[in-house]
N, C-alpha and C positions, 0 to 999 in steps of 0.2 A: 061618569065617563061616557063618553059617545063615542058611539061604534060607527065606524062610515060603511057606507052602502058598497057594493060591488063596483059600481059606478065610481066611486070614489077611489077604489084600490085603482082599478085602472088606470084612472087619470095619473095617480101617483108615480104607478109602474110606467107610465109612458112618458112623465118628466123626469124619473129618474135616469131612463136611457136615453134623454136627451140631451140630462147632462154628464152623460160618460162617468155616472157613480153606481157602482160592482152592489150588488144585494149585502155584499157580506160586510161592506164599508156603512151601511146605515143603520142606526138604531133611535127606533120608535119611542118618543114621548107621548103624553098622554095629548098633548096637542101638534106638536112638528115635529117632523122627522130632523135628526141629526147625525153629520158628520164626526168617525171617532178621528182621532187628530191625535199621533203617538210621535214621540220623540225618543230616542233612548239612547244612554249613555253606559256602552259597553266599558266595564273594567276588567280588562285579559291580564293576565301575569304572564311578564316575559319568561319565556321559556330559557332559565339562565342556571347556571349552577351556583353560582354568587349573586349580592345583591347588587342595587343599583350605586350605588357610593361607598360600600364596603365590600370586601371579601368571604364574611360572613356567610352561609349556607344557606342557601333555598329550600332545604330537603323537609318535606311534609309529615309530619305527624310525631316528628323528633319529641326529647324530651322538652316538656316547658322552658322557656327561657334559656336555651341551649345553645342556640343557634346567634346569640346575639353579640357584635361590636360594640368598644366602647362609640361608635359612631352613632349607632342604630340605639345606644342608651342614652345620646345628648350628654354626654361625660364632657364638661366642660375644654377648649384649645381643641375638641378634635372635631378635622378638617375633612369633609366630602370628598373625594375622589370618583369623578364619572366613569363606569364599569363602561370599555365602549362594545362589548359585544350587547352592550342592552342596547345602543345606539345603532347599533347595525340590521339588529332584528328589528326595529323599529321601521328603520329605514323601508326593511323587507316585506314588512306588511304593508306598509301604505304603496308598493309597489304592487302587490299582488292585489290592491281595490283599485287600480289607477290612478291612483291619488299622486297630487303633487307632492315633489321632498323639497325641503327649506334648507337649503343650503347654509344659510347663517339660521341658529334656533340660540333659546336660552329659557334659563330658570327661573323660578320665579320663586319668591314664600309667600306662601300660604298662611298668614297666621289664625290659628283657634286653638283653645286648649280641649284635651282631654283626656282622661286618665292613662288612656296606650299610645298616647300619642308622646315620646319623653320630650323630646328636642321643642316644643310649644310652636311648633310650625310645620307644614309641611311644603316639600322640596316639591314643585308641581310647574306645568309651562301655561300661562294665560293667554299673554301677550307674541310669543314667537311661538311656536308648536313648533315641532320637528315634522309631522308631515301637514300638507293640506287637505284642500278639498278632494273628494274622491267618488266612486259607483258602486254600489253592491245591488248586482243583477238579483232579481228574485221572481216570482210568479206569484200571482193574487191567488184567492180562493179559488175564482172561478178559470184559472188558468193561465190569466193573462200575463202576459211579462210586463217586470215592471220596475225600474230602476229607482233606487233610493241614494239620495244625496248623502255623501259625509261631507261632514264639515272640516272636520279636522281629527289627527290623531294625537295628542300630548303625553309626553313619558313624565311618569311623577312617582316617586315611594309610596309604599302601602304602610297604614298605620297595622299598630298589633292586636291585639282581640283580647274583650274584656269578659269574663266568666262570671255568670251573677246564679246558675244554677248550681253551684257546688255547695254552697252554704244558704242556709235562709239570713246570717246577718251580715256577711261579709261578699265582697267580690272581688276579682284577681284578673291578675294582667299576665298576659302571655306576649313578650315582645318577639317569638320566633319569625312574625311575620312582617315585624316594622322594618323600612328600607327596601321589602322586594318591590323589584320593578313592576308597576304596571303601565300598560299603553291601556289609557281611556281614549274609546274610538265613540265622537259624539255623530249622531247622525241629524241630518234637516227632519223636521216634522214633517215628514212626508208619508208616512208610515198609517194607513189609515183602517186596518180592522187586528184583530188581534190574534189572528190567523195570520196575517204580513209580520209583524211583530217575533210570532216565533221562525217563521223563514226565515226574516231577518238574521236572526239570532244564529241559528242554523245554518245556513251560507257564511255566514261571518266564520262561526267555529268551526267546518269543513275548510275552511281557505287558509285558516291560519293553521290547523293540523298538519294539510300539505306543505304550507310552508316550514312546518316544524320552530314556529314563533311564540306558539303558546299549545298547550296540551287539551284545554277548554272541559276539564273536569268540574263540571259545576258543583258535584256533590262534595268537590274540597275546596271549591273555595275562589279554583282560578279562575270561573270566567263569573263575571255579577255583572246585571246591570241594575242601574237605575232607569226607573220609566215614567215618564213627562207623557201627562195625559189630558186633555182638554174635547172639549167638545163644543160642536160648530153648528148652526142653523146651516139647511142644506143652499139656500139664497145665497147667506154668507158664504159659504165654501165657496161656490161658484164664483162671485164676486174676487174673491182671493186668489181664484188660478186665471183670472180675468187679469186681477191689478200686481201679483205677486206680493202684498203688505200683509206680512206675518201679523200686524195688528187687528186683524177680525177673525183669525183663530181662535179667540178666545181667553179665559185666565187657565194658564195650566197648574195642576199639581205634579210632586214627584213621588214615587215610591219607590222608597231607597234600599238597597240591597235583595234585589230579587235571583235568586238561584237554582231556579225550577220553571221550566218552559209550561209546561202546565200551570202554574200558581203564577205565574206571567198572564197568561190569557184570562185566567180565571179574574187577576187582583184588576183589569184595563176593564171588563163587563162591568165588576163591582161600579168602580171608579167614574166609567162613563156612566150608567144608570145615576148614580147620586147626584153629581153635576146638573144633569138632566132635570131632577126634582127641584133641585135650590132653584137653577133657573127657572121652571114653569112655575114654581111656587113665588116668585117676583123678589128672589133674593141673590145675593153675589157670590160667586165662587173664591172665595180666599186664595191666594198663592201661599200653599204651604208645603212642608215635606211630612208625608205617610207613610205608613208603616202598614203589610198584609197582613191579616192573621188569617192564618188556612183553616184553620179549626173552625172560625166563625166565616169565613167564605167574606171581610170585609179590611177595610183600608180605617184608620186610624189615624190623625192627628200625632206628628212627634212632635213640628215646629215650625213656627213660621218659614217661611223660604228666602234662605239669605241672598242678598246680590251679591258679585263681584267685590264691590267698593267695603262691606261689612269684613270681608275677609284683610285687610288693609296688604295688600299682595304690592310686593316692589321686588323687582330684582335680586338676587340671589347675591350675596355680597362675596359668598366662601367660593363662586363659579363663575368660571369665563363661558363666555358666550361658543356655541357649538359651529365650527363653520367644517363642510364639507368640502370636497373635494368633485364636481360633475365626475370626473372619469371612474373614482370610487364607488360612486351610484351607479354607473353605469353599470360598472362589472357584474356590482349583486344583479342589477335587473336581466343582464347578458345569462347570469347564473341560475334565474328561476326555475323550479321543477313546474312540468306540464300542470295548470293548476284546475279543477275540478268541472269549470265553465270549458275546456278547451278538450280535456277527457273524455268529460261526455259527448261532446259533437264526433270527437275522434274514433268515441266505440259505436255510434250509432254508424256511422258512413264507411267503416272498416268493417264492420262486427254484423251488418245490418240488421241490427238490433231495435225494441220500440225506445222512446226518448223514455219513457216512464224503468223499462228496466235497466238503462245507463245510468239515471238518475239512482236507482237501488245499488247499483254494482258499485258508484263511485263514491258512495257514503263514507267508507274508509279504505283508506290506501291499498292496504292487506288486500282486501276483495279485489280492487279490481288490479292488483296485480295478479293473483291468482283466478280472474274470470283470462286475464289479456295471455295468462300462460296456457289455461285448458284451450282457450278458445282461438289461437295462430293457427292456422294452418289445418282447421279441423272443422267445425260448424257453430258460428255466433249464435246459431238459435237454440239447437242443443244446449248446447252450452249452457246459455243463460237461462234458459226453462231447468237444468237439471240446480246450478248454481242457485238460484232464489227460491226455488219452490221446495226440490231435494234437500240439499245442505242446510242453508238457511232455516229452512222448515224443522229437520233436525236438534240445530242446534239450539233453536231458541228452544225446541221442546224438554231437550235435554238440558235446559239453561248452560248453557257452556257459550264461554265465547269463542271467535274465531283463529284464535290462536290456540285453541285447543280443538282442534278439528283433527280427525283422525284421516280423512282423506286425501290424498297424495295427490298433486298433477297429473304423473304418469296412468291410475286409474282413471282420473277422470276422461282424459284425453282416450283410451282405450276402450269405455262404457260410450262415449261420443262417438265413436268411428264405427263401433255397431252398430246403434242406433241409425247411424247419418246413413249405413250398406243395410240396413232392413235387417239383419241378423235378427233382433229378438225387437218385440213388442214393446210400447210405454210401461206394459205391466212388467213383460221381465223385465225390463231395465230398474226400476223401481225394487222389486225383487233381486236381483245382483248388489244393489244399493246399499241395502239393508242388511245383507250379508257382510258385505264390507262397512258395514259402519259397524256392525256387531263383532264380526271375528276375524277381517279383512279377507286376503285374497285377491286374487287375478283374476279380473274382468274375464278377461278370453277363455280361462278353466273354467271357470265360473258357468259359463252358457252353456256346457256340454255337463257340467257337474250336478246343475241344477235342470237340464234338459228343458232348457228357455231357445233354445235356437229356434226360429219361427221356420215352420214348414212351406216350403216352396212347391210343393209336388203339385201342379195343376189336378190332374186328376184325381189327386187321393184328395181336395181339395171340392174339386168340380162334385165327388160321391155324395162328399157331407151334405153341400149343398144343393142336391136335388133328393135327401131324406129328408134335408128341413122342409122341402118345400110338399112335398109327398104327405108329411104329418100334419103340414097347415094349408090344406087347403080354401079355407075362409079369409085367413091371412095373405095367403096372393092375391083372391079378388078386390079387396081394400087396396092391396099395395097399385092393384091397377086402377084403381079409380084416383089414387093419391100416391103418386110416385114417393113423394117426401117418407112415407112408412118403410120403404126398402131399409134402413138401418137397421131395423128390426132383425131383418134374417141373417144380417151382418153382423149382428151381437147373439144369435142362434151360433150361426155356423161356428164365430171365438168360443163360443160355451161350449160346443162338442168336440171345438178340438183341443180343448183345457188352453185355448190360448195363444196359441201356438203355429196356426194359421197366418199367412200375411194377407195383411186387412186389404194389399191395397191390389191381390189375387181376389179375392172374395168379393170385390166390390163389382170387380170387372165380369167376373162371372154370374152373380145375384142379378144386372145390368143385363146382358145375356139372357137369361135364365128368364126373365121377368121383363116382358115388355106391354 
């Protein structure tokens, strides 16, 4: 291996910010640096109480094979029926990414066999999709904002789940899951470190929560994706946003069924690094589909990577083509709730709050209704310093989620309006906090019960502060040679009066006192 010179880093570092590529977007070969090149094909389960062509139940963790139609069994005469609230949510998401809706859509078959698959095809949209192209805002590592293309959203059935760990000689099918809807939301390879990738993922799942289209429980199942991974000579790349010809991207692989944003980031490193080896070692990257294994931290070989045309996909014979109605679109889109890009800008310039704690507060619904109630008519900063740091800090301590929180608006709002009128200190408030997270109680009793009311008395204030300064004589001469050490006597005088002093008396007199 050859190690380049300093001299060489540089040069590196100063072509790489010439060509507007992020540190976080390259990874080092033993000879060129390379572009990671991520594509991924989210699969959300519509948030439906029925399936997508039966009535059949969506409900999770049911008994085995409980939940199932003769539809959803491929029982021979029986006919699909399009659920249209799965059509409507669909509709709703691709409105909430800006995506275009396709007014005329239709279905297609899928044909492959497999064991939970009963029906030998599945019901999926190739050629029409129900929504189009679209945006998902997101930020790079290094902060930047940065907008990822969809390509399309397509509504198709979910196959059912095969069980091969219950016996060592047998394995079982579970069709509770075949026919639920899912929207496969494919995005453009634009996606380029794996830190974007989980944003990605993450704005996507926050967008469709708001919209209440999919619940985005990865650990059950509903939200997967597959992730299309290739890697790019840095030349090449540039060339590609020069000519826009997805052919110098590269050969991509896929790895399929991924469900953990972590083993996301982790399986795209693997992934990109091997890539990397075949081609500096003068060999070709195969198009196939892989499989993680987390245990060993690597990707694996399941199967060559089918085209389009292997799937032999035509038209859905049992279904009429979907055509919408504009005015019908319209209304969902007239009907949107405020969705999390529009929130945050709303809490930062209402709230004047930083973009980083709007970002925390609008993670889920719940929070930032309950930061938008403490925080009307009382103080954004409070607020959200007691909300993320207080609460939050609690409950994850206490692992409890947010729905079990034991504190009420009306405390909060009443612990805020002391704070925001000097009544008691960071520390009492903190101390009030805890009181109420432990045994509850009223803020306002509270300050007098636990004697957190910060003192105002100038002079019994002004006393403390000319004993502290009486004892430290050494210590003032410092503080006049270096103004900056005045804090010092300002965490004196809190100490002698257990607290309870206002800092922002003390300051003015320490000031005074010490020139």
């Amino acid at each position: 291996m050859i190690i380049g010179t300093g001299l060489d880093t540089d040069c590196v570092e100063k072509r790489r910010r010439k060509m507007n590529i992020e540190k976080s977007q390259l990874i080092k070969g033993a000879k060129n640096d390379f572009v990671f090149v991520i594509g991924l094909e989210v699969h959300a389960q519509v948030r439906s109480n029925s399936k997508l062509f039966s009535g059949a139940s969506t409900e999770f963790g049911a008994e085995p094979n409980s939940n199932v139609s003769f539809i959803d069994a491929g029982m021979p005469g029986m006919l699909p029926v399009v659920n249209s609230f799965c059509i409507e949510q669909a509709v709703k998401t691709g409105l909430g990414i800006n995506a275009e809706i396709n007014l005329i859509s239709r279905f297609d078959r899928k044909n492959y066999f497999y064991p939970d698959l009963p029906q030998g095809y599945q019901i999926s949209q190739l050629y029409e999709p129900i929504v189009g192209k679209g945006i998902i805002s997101i930020q790079t590592e290094e902060k930047n904002p940065k907008e990822v293309g969809i390509e399309r959203i397509h509504l198709e059935q979910d196959a059912g789940k095969s069980i091969h760990d219950m016996d060592p000689t047998t394995s079982f099918v579970d069709l509770n899951r075949t026919g639920i809807a899912l929207m496969e939301i494919v995005s453009k390879p634009e996606i380029n470190s794996p830190f974007e990738a989980v944003e990605y993922i993450k704005k996507l799942r926050l967008i469709m929560r708001y919209l209440e289209t999919c619940d985005g429980n990865m650990q059950e199942g509903s939200l997967r994706a597959d992730v299309n991974v290739s890697v790019c000579e840095v030349n090449t790349f540039q060339n590609f946003r020069k000519t826009g010809n997805y052919d110098l991207l590269g050969t991509r692989c896929e790895i399929k069924n991924m469900n953990s944003l972590k083993f996301i980031q982790q399986a795209i490193n693997f992934e990109a690094r091997r890539q990397i080896k075949l081609i500096e070692s003068g060999k070709q990257v195969e198009q196939e589909t892989r499989l993680y294994d987390p245990n060993k931290n690597e990707t694996r070989p399941l199967r060559s990577k089918e085209d389009a045309h292997d799937y032999r996909y035509f038209p859905c014979p049992d279904l009429l083509k979907i055509v919408l109605e504009k005015e019908w679109v319209d209304k969902i889109r007239n009907e949107l709730p405020e969705l999390p890009d529009q929130k945050q800008l709303r809490f930062i310039n209402d709230f004047n709050i930083t973009p980083y704690d709007a970002e925390v507060i609008i993670a889920e619904q719940s929070t930032a209704a309950f930061f938008e109630a403490i925080a009307t008519n009382t103080d954004g900063k409070i607020a959200a310093n007691l909300l993320i740091n207080e609460l939050f800090g609690r409950l994850n301590k206490d692992n409890l989620s947010f729905n079990n929180n034991p504190i009420t608006v009306s405390q909060m709002r009443e612990l805020i309006d002391l704070i925001k009128s000097d009544q008691i200190s960071s520390k009492g408030a903190k101390e009030i906090f805890d009181h109420i997270w432990s045994s509850g109680g009223n803020p306002e009793e509270l300050v007098d019960k636990l004697e957190l009311r910060q003192v105002k008395d100038t002079s019994l204030i002004e006393k403390i502060v000319d004993d502290v300064i009486a004892e430290n004589p050494e210590q003032v001469d410092k503080v006049k040679s270096n103004p900056k050490l005045k804090g010092w006597f300002v965490g004196q005088v809190m100490k002698k009066s257990q607290g309870k002093a206002d800092p922002k008396i003390i300051n003015q007199i320490v000031n005074k006192k010490i020139n």
